[in-house]
Structure formats: C-alpha cells, structure tokens
Legacy VTK file of the C-alpha trace (Angstrom):
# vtk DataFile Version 3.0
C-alpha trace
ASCII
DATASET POLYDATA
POINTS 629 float
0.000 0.000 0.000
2.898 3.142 1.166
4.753 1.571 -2.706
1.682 2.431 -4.461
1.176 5.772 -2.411
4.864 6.680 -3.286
4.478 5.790 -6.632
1.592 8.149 -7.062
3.228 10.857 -5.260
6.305 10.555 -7.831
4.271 10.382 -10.906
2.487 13.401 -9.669
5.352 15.458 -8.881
6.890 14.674 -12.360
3.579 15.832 -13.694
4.597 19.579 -12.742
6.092 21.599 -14.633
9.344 23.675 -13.284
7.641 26.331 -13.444
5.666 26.257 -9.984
8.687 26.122 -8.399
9.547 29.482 -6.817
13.058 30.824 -8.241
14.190 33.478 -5.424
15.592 36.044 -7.526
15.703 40.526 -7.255
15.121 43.010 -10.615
18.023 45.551 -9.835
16.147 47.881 -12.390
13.509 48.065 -15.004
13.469 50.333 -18.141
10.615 51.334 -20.653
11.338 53.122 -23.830
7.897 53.985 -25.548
8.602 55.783 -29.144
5.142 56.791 -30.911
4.968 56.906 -34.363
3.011 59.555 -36.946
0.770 56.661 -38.107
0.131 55.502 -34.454
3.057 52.863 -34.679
5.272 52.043 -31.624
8.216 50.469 -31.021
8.208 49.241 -26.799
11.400 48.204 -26.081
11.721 46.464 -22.258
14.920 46.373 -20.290
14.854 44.228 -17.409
17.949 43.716 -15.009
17.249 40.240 -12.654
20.035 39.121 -10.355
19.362 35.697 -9.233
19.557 33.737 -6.159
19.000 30.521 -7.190
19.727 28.655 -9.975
17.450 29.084 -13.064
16.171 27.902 -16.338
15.054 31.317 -17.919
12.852 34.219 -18.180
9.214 35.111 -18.785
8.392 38.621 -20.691
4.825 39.290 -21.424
2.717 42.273 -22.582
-0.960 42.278 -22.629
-3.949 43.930 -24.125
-6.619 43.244 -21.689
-9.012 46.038 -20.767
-10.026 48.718 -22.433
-7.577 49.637 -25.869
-7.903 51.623 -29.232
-9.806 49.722 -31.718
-7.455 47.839 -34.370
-4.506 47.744 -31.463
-2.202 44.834 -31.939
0.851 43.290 -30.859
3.798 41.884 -32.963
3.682 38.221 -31.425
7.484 38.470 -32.901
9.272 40.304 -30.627
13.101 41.066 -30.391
14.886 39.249 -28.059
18.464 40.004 -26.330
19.899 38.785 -23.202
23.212 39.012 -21.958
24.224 37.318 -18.752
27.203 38.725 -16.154
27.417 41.367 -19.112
27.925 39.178 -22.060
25.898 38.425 -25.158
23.895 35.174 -25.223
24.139 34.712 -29.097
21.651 33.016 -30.440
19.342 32.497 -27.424
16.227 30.333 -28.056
12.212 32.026 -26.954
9.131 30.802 -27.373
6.418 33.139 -27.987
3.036 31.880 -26.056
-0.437 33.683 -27.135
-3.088 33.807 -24.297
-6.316 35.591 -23.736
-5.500 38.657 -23.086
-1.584 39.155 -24.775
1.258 36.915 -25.011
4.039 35.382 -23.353
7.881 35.532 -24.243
9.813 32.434 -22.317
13.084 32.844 -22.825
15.525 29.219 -22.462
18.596 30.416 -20.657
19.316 28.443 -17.763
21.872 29.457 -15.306
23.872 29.631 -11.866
23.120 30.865 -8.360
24.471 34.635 -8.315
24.062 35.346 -12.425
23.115 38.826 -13.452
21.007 38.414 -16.244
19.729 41.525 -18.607
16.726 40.543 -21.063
15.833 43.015 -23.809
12.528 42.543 -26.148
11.789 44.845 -28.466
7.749 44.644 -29.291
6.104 46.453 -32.480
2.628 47.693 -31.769
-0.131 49.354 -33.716
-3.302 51.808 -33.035
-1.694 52.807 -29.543
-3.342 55.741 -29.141
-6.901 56.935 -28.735
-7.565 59.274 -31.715
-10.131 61.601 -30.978
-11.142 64.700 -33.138
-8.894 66.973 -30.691
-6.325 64.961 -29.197
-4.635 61.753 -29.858
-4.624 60.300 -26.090
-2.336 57.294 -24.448
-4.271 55.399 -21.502
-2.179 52.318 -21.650
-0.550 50.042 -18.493
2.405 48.972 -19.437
3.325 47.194 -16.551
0.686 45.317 -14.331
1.842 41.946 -12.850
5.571 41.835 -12.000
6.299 38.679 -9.654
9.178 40.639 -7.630
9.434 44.218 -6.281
11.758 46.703 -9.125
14.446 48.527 -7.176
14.628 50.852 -9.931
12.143 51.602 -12.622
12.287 54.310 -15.485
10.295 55.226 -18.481
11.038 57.070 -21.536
8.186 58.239 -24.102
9.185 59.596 -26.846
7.331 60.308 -30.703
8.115 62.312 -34.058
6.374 65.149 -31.948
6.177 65.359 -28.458
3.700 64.953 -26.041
1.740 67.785 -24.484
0.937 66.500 -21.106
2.226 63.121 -19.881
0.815 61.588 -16.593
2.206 58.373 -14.835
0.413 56.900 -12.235
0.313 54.177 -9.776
-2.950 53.896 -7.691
-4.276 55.663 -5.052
-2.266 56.820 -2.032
1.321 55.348 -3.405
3.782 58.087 -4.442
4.033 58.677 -7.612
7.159 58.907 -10.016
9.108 61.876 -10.860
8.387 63.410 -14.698
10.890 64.598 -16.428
10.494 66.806 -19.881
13.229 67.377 -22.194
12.282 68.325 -25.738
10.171 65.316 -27.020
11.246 62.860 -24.361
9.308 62.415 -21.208
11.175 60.819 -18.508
10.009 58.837 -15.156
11.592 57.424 -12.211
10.687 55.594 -9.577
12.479 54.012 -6.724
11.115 50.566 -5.123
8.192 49.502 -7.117
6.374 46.973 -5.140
5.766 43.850 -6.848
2.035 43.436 -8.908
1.884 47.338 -8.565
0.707 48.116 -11.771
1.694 51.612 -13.565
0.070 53.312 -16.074
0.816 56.650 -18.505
-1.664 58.873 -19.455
-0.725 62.140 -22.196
-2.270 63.452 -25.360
-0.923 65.601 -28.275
-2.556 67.317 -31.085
-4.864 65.112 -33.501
-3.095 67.039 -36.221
0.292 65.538 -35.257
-1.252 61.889 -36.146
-2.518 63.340 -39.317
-1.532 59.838 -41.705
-3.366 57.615 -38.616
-5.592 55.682 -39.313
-9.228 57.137 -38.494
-10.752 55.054 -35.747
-14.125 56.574 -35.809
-14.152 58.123 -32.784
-15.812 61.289 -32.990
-16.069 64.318 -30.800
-13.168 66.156 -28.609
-11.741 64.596 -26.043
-9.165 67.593 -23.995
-12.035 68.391 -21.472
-12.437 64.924 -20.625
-9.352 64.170 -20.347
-8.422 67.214 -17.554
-11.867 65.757 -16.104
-10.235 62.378 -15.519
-6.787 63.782 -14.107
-8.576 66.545 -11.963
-10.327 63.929 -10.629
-7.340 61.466 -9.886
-5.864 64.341 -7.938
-8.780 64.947 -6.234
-9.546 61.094 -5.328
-5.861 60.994 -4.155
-6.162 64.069 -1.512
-9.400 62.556 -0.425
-7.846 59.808 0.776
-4.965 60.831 1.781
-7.105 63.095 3.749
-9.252 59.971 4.930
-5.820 58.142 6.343
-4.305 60.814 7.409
-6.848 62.464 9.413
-10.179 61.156 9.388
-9.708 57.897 10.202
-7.058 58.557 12.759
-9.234 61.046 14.222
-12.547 58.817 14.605
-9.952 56.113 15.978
-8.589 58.888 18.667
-12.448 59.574 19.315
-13.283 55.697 19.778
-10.292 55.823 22.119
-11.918 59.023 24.597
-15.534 57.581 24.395
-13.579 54.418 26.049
-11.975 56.372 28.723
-15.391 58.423 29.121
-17.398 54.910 29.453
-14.581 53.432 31.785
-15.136 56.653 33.914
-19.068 56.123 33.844
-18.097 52.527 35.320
-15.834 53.430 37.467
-18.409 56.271 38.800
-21.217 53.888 38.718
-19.568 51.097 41.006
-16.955 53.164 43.278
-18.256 53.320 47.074
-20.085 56.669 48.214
-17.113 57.615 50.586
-13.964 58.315 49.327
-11.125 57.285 51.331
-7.485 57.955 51.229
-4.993 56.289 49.067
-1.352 56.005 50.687
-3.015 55.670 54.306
-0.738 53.457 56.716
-1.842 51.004 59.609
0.091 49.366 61.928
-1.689 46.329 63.207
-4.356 44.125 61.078
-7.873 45.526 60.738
-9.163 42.078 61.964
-7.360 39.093 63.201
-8.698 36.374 60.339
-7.248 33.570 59.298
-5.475 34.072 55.579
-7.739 31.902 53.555
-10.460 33.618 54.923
-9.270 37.267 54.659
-8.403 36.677 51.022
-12.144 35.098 50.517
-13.957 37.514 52.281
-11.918 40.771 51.424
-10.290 40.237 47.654
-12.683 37.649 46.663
-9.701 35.385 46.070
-10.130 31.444 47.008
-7.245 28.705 46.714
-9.389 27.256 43.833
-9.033 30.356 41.685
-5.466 30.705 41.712
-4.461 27.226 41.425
-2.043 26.025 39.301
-3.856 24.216 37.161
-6.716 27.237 37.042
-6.216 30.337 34.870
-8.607 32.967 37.345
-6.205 34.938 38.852
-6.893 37.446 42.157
-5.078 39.322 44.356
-2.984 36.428 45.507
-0.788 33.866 44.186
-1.631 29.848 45.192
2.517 29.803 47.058
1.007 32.665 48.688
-1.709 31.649 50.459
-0.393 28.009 51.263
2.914 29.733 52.922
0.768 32.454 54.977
-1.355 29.586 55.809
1.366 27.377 56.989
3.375 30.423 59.040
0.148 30.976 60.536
-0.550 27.819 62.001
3.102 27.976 63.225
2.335 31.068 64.877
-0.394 29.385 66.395
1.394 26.493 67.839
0.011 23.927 65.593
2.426 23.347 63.388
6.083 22.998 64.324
9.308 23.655 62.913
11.924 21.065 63.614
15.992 20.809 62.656
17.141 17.730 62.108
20.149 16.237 60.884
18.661 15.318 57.329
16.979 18.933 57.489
14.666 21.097 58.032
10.977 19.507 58.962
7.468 20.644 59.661
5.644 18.560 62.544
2.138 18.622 63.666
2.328 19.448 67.613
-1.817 19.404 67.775
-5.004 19.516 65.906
-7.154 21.631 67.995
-7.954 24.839 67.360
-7.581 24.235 63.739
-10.250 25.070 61.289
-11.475 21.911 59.121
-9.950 23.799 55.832
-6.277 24.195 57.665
-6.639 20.750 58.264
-7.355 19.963 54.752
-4.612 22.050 54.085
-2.102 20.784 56.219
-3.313 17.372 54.597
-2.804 18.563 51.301
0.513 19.848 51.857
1.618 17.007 54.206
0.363 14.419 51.963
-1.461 12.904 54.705
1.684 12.678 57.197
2.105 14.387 60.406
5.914 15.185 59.954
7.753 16.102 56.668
10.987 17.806 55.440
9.865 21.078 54.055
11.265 20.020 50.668
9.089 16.885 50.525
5.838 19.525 50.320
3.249 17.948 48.359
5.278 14.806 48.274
1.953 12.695 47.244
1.516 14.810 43.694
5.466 14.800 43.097
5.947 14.037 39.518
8.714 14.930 36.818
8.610 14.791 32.594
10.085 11.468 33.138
6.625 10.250 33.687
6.337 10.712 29.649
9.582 11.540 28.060
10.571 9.001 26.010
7.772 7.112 26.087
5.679 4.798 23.745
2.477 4.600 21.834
1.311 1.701 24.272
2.318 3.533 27.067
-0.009 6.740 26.071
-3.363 5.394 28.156
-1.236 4.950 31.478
0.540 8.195 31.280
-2.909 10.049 30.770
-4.785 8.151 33.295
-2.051 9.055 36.136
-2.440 12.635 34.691
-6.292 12.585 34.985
-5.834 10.852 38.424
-3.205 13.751 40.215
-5.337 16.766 38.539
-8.272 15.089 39.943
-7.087 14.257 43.668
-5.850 17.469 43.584
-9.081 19.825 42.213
-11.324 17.944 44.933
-8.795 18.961 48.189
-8.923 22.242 46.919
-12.706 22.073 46.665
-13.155 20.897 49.799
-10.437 23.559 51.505
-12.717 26.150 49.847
-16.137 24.982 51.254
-14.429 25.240 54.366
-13.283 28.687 53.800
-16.639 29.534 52.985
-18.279 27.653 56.603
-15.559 30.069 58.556
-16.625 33.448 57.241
-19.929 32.075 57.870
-19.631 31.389 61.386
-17.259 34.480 61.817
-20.340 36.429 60.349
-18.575 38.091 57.669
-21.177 40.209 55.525
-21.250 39.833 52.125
-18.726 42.859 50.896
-18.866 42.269 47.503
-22.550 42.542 44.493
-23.159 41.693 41.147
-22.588 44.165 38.593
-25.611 45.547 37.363
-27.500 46.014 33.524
-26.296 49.355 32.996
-22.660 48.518 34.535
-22.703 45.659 32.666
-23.571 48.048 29.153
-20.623 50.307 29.991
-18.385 47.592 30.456
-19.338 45.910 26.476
-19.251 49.829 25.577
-15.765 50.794 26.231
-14.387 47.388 25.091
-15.884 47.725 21.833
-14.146 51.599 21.583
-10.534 50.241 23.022
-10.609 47.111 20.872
-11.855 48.578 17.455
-8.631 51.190 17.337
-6.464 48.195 17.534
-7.598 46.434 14.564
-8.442 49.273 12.687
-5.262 50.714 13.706
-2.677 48.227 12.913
-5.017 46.818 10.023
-5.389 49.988 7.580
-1.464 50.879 8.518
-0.922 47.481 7.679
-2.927 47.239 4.229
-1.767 51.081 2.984
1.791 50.258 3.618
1.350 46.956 1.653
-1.115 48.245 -1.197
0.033 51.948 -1.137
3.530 52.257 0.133
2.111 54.736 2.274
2.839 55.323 5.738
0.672 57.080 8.497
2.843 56.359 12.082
-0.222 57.826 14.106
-2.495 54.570 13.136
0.021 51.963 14.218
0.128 54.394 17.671
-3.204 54.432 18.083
-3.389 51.133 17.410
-0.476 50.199 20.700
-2.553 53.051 22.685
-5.711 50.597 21.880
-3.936 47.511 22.911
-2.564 48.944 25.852
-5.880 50.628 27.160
-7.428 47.088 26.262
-4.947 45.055 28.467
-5.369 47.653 31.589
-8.893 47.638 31.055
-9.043 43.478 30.815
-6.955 43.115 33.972
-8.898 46.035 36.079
-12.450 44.680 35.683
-11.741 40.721 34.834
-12.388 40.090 38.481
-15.741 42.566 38.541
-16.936 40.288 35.988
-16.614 37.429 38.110
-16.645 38.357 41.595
-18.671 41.501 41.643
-17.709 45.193 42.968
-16.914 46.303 46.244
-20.640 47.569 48.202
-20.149 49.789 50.992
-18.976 48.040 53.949
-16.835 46.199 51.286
-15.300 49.440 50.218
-14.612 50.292 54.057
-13.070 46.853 55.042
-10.839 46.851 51.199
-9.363 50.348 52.928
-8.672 49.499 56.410
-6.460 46.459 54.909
-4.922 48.324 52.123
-3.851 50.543 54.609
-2.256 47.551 56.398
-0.583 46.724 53.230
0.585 49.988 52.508
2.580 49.944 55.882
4.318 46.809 54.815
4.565 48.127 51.067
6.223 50.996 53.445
8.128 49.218 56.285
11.807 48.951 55.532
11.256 53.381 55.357
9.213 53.306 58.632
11.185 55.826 61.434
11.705 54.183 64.962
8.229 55.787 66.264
6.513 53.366 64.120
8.420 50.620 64.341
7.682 51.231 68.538
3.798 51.346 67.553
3.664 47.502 66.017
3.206 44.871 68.836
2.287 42.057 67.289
4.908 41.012 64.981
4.321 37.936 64.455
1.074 38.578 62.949
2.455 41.032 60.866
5.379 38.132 59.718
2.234 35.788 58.649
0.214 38.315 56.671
3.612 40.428 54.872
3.588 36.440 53.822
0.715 36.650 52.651
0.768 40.318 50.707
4.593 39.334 49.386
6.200 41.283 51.852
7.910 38.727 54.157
11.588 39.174 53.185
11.167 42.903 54.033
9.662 41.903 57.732
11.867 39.137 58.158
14.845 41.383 56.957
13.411 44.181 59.770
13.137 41.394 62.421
16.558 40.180 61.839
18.219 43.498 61.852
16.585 44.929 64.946
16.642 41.969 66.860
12.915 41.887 67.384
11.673 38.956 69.480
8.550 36.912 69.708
6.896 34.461 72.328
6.795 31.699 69.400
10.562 30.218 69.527
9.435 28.535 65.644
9.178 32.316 64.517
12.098 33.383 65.954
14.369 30.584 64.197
12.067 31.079 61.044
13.568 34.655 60.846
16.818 34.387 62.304
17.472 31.224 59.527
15.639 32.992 56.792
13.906 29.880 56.215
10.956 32.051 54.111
13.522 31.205 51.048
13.040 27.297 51.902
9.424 27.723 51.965
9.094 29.472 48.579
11.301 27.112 46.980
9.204 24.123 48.169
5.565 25.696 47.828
6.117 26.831 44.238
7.221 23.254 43.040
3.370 22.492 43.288
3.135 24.744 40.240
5.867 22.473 38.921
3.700 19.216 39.339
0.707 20.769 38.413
2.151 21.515 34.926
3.256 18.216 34.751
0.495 16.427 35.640
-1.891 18.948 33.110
0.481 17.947 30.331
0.624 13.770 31.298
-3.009 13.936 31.114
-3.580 14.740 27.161
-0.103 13.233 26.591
0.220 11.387 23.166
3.598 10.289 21.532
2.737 11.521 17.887
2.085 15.021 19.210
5.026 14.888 21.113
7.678 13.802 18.446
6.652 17.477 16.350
5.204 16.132 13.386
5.062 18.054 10.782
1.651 19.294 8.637
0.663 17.717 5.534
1.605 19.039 2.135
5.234 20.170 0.772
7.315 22.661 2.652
8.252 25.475 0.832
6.118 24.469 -2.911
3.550 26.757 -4.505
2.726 28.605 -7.278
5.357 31.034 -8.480
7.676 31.023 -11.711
5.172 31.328 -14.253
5.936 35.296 -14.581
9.189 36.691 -13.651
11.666 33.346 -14.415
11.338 29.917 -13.976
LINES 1 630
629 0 1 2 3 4 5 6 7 8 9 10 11 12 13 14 15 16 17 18 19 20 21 22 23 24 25 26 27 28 29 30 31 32 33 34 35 36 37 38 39 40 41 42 43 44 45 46 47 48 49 50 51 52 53 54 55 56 57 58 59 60 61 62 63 64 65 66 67 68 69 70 71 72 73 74 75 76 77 78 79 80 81 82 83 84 85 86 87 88 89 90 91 92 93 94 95 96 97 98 99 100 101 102 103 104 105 106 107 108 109 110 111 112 113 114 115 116 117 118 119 120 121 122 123 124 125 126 127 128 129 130 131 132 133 134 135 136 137 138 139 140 141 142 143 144 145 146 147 148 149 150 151 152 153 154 155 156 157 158 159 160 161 162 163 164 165 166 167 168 169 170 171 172 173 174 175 176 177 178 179 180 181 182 183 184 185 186 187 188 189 190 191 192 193 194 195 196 197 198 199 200 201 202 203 204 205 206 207 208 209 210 211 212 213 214 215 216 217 218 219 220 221 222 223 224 225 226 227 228 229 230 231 232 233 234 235 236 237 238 239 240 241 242 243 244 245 246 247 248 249 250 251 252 253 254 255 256 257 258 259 260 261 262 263 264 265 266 267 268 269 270 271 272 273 274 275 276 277 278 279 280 281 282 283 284 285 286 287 288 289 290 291 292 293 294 295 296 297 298 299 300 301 302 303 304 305 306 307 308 309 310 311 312 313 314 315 316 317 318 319 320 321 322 323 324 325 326 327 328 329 330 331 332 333 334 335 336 337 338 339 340 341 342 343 344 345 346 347 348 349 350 351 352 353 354 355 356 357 358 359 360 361 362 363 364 365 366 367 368 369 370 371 372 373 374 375 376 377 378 379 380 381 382 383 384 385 386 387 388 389 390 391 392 393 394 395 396 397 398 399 400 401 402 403 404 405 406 407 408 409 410 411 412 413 414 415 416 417 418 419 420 421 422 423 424 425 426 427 428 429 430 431 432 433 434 435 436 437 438 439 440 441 442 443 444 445 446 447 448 449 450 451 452 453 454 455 456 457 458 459 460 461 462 463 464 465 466 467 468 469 470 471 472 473 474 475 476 477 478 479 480 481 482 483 484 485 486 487 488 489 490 491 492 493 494 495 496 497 498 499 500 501 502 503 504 505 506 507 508 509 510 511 512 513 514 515 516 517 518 519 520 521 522 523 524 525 526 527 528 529 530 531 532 533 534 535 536 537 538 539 540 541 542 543 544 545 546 547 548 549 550 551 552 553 554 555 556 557 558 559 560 561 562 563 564 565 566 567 568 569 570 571 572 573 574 575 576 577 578 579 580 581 582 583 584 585 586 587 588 589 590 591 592 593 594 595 596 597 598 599 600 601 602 603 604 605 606 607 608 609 610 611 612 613 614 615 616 617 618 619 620 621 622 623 624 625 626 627 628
C-alpha cells in the first residue's frame, strides 16, 4: 500500500512543470522606452535587469492587451529578443512566444547559476496605440501590471516624431508617484522601489493634427475636457484619501479611544463606594485578626481554587502565597512545628485543635497525609517529573494520561473541599457579604468601552498594515493608536476581569478593602518606617504571617533580623533568624511544577510529542510562471 502511495506521489510530482517552483531572484532595475509613431506605430522596447539567487532555467516577458484599448490595437507576437548574462551576449538564445487571452508570453531558455546577473531586452512592435479623438490623440495604456518581484529601480522614456503635451504616470491611489521629467520630445520617469504586482500606467495626449496619416478610428467628438476631467479627478480622489488616512480615520480612531476612557469613567463612577477614602493611608496592626484563607475570601474575593495552578482565574494572591501564609500561621499558632534535624529542616504537627477543618485539609494537602515532613518533601503525594512521559511509547499513552487525569483530579477535589471550608468560617465568623453583582447598565458600559478600546487596535494596525502593503504609504499615528488601543485594552481586561466574576466592592466592602490596604501599605512601606513606628507595632508575628501573605515577608523578616525583634513563638524566631521564608518558597512553588506536569501527562500522546510536521510540501507553490522559472 505506502509503494503504491509513493508511486503516485512521484508520478504526480513529475507531472509539474518547473515552473511552480519558486526561483528566489531581485530586478536591480527596469526600463521602458515607448517611441510613438506619426501613423500611431510604436516600437516598446523592455529592459529588465534580474540578479538571481537561485539557480534558473530562464525568463518570462509578457505584454498584454486586456481592458479597455484603441480599436485595431495589436501586438507583434514576434518580438526582439536580447539577453546578456554577467554582461555578455547570449548569441543566439532560443524564446518561445506563447499567445493567451489577453496578450502573449515571451519564455526565454537560458538556464543558469546561483548569483548570475542576467539583462533581457525585447523589443515589441505595436499598432493603433493611441486613442484618436477629433482633438487629441490620447495614451491610456498600463504597461506594466503583474511583476512577480518588487523593481528597485524603474524608469520610463516616451518619446514620438512630436512630443507629447501633457504626460501623466500613475500608480494607484495613495502610493507616491514617479518623478516626470520633460526634455524636448522625451518624457522621462523614475521611480524608486516599485512593489511587486503594482501596476503603472501613462496617461498624455498631443494634437490630432500631429497623427494626421493615422488611421481614423471613428471616434468622434473632442476629447481635452475629458481628459483634464479624468486627471482633476485622480488628484482629487488621491487628496481625499490621503485626507481619509491621514486624518479622518485617525481622528474617529482617537475619538473611539476618549468615548472608552469616558465609558470606563461612567463605570468606574457607577460602582466606586459613596465615601472616598485615602490612598497612601498606613496602619500598623491588622484591621481584623482572620485567618489568611479567609481574609483573602472575604476581602479580595480570592479562594485557593481560583489561583491554582492548574486554574487560569487569577486574584489578588498567588496559590505559594496563600499556602505559605497559611502554613506560618498555624506555626504562629502552635500547631504546626518547625523542627531541625540532621537530614533537614521539617514541619511537625504538635496538635489539631484549634484548627479550622480547611487548615486541616490544608495541612493534609501539603503534608500528603503525614504528620511530619521535610519542608522540601511539600506535596510529596503529587510529586511528579517529565520522566513520567519523556521518552515514552504509543502503548504507554493510556497509562501516562490516566495518572495525569488521576493527580489533577485528587488534587481539584482537596482544593474544593479547603474552599467549602473557607466559605463555613466566614460564615460562622459572620462576615457580611462585601462584595454585588454588577448591574444592567454597569454591565452596558463595560461591552461599551471594550468595543471603543478594541476597534482602534484592529483598525489601527489593520489599515497601517494594508496602505503600507497596497500603497507604500505610511501614516505612524495609526500603528500608535493602534499600541494606545492595545494597551488601554490590556489595563482595562486586567482592572475589571475580576468585577466580571466576583462583583464590585458595596459599601462596607469598600470600608473593610481600605482598612487592609492601609495595612498593606505599611508593609509596602516598612523597611522606610522611622523608629516611632516601628515602637507602635506589637504584634509582629502577625504582621510576619500576613507580609507572607501580601509578598512582603523578606522585608519583615529582613526588619526582624536586623533589629533583633523577638517573639513568644521560639518557631518564629528561628524562622527569621534562619531565613527559612527562602526554603518555603522554593518548596511551595514546586506544586506549580507538578501541576504543569500532571496537566500535560493527562492529554499526553507520543505523535504530538515527536513534532510532526503538517501535511503538504514545505516550501512548494505557485510562483515562476511570470518573472523566471
């Protein structure tokens, strides 16, 4: 069966021609030399400079006569060919000349090397050129519409028996147009950098009476006003949209951007408390003596199952946090001791009572069911490593998942039933409900100012994106308005994600939120803290479990240390004069560790492991069939 598959595959692939095969390859320059005859004859001669980067088999020329032309125009499907390659003359070079629909196609056989500088020349007769009109004899012709690489530089020449009066080159709207040059009967353009398919067209007239011998074509009436019409309008069509990118747009993006910051202000007025209260206010003991679990439930709406490792939720609190603050507080409490030993440092459970039933699920958690462990054996009981999958095989797949599944599992239902018991304790404690539901109308501002911070960003980097591509034009205030957008959209995102799911602070909410941010704005503050205050705290041992809790505990630990500052709890005491917080980070955050694991072991399959790659060829396509090949 794979024979006959590979046998299909090769006949296929001999199937294509070369030509689909990309040739990566730069045009140095491009020149045009247009000369218009008395009897609406013209000679086109091309001049196209390619400098290749792979190895090649030729060229492709073509010139078409799709769209709208003069009646009786043709093309000489016999043009002239040259080409000279690293700057000598390829005598005798074989073309092929291939009509299609709409013109015809010069392939020119001359293979060659990697790093070849190549020069083609075709020289193409044409007749009935120009528009002749009663007035004017008028040129509306693209010479150029579909080159497959960009043209570093590209000049034009027109030239006739008489010369042209006006002579217009252009190149779509918004992208800078060529400099025109007039010098007796020649007419002159340059550009620099013309992107690739970036078609360019010339517009002139002269006199009827200089085409006297033409050919009549029949076409009756003058022509001159319509013609300024047509240009007067390009000009016009090109300010307005310059004036539409340049301003307009930018300006309605700016306005999208206010009305956001006006709607986040009607939210922010909407669900703020009543009272205001200050900002950078200090206190120097707790507002309320509450165990941490609890005061993160009950204050910041932040339980142990939202900022688990394996959950993406977020609050105001990390998972290492709350487990650490939770253990040093259970220390502090003479639950929980810390013991030295000679294989290092342990945690022991002295008692049980006067423990909540969630520290006890905690302590279980951690503990893995023991009553003694080495503080680097934390959550011994989910300990896992990529071992469990690296290098492993197809049969082995189920296993690996199922073990996954099975730790994510045991794990997800402790932490469920930690947080019921959370919830029990603020019961009990009587804790009112500080935070409510956003409302309809907060709800409306909310969907209001993300749709006016979002659009800007698309918008933004979109139409800076598209003109720069289509129009080689460049406005830097969109892709500015479009970071402003992004940025006001992440700040935005991470200010109201939790309001979304929690609620907003009510009243008493607000009040309680205050009296502990003041707390942590004195441990924010303590390492600057004059002697004064440092007299005023008394109970430092509560401050050690909840500056564990905020993130502060090397600064309080550091403070302790340095000013010798004693507690009843011996545990405490060693914990800070051994700066065993370090050891406790360390060993908490490896739960992350095995939770990442586990998450991965538990979808694990070897064929997505090994990096297969997608289906199809890497690197084929279309390409070749204009340009080289």
């Amino acid at each position: 069966m794979k024979k006959t598959f590979f046998l299909l595959l090769f006949c296929l692939f001999c199937m294509f021609p070369l030509s689909v095969f990309a040739i990566d390859y730069k045009i140095p320059s491009y020149q045009g030399d247009l000369y218009i005859h008395a009897d609406n004859r013209a000679e086109f001669r091309q001049k196209i400079v390619y400098q290749f980067e792979d190895d090649f088999n030729g060229q492709l020329v073509g010139l078409g006569r799709a769209g709208k032309m003069p009646s009786g125009f043709q093309i000489d499907p016999h043009p002239k060919v040259q080409v000279f390659k690293n700057g000598r003359e390829i005598a005798g070079v074989e073309s092929q000349v291939i009509e299609e629909t709409e013109g015809y196609t010069v392939k020119i056989f001359n293979p060659g090397q990697e790093g070849d500088t190549v020069e083609v020349i075709l020289v193409w007769n044409l007749k009935n050129l120009l528009f002749l009109y009663d007035d004017i004899a008028e040129l509306n012709w693209q010479p150029l519409t579909d080159s497959s690489e960009s043209i570093e530089k590209f000049e034009f020449h027109v030239r006739g028996d008489k010369g042209a009066e006006k002579l217009f080159f252009h190149t779509g709207k918004l992208f800078r147009e060529g400099i025109i040059e007039k010098s007796n009967l020649d007419y002159t353009i340059r550009l620099d950098n013309l992107p690739a398919k970036r078609g360019v067209e010339l517009h002139a007239y002269w006199p009827r009476t200089d085409f006297a011998s033409a050919r009549d074509q029949g076409l009756k009436g003058n022509r001159l006003e319509e013609f300024n019409r047509i240009e007067d309008a390009i000009i016009k069509e090109k300010g307005r949209s310059k004036i539409l990118m340049d301003w307009i747009i930018p300006s309605l993006l700016s306005l999208s951007l206010l009305l956001s910051s006006f709607f986040q202000f009607m939210y922010r007025r909407k669900t703020s408390p009543s009272v205001k209260y200050a900002k950078n206010h200090r206190l120097y003991e707790p507002p309320m003596d509450l165990e941490p679990m609890v005061l993160a439930e009950a204050i910041y709406s932040t339980s142990l199952e939202e900022v688990s490792p394996l959950a993406r939720g977020g609050g105001k609190f990390y998972f290492e946090e709350l487990v650490k603050a939770t253990l040093l507080d259970v220390i502090d409490r003479g639950n929980v001791s810390i013991i030295s030993r000679d294989d290092g440092i342990r945690l022991s459970i002295i008692k049980k009572s006067g423990l909540e039933s969630f520290e006890k699920d905690c302590l279980n958690l951690a503990f893995s069911g023991k009553d003694e462990v080495m503080i680097s054996d934390l959550f011994e009981a989910y300990r896992v490593s990529d071992s469990l999958y690296r290098g492993a095989k197809a049969a082995e797949e189920e296993q690996i998942q199922r073990k996954g599944r099975k730790l994510i599992s045991s794990f997800e239902k402790k932490l469920e039933k930690i947080q019921e018991g959370v919830e029990r304790r603020i019961s009990f404690l009587g804790i009112p409900e500080y935070y409510r539901p956003l409302n309809q109308e907060e709800k409306n501002f909310l969907l209001a100012r993300g749709i006016c911070a979002i659009l800007p960003l698309f918008l933004g980097f979109g139409l800076f994106w598209y003109n720069f591509d289509a129009h080689d034009h460049v406005f830097i205030l969109l892709p500015i308005i479009g970071l402003l957008s992004l940025i006001l959209g992440i700040v935005y995102a991470r200010s109201t994600k939790l309001d979304i799911r929690d609620g907003v602070l009510n009243e008493a909410g607000a009040e309680a939120y205050y009296l502990w941010t003041s707390f942590e704005n004195m441990l924010r503050d303590i390492a600057r803290l004059d002697q004064a205050e440092l007299e005023s705290i008394v109970v430092w041992n509560r401050l050690l479990v909840y500056a564990t809790l905020f993130g502060y505990a090397d600064k309080v630990s550091h403070l302790m240390k340095v000013h010798q500052i004693q507690v009843e709890n011996p545990d405490i005491n060693l914990y800070v004069a051994y700066g065993w917080h370090s050891m406790f980070d360390h060993s908490t955050a490896q739960m992350r560790h095995y939770a990442s694991v586990a998450n991965t072991a538990s979808t694990y399959s070897v064929s997505s492991s090994n990096g297969s790659s997608g289906g199809g060829f890497s690197g084929g396509g279309g390409g070749g069939s204009i340009g080289a090949f």
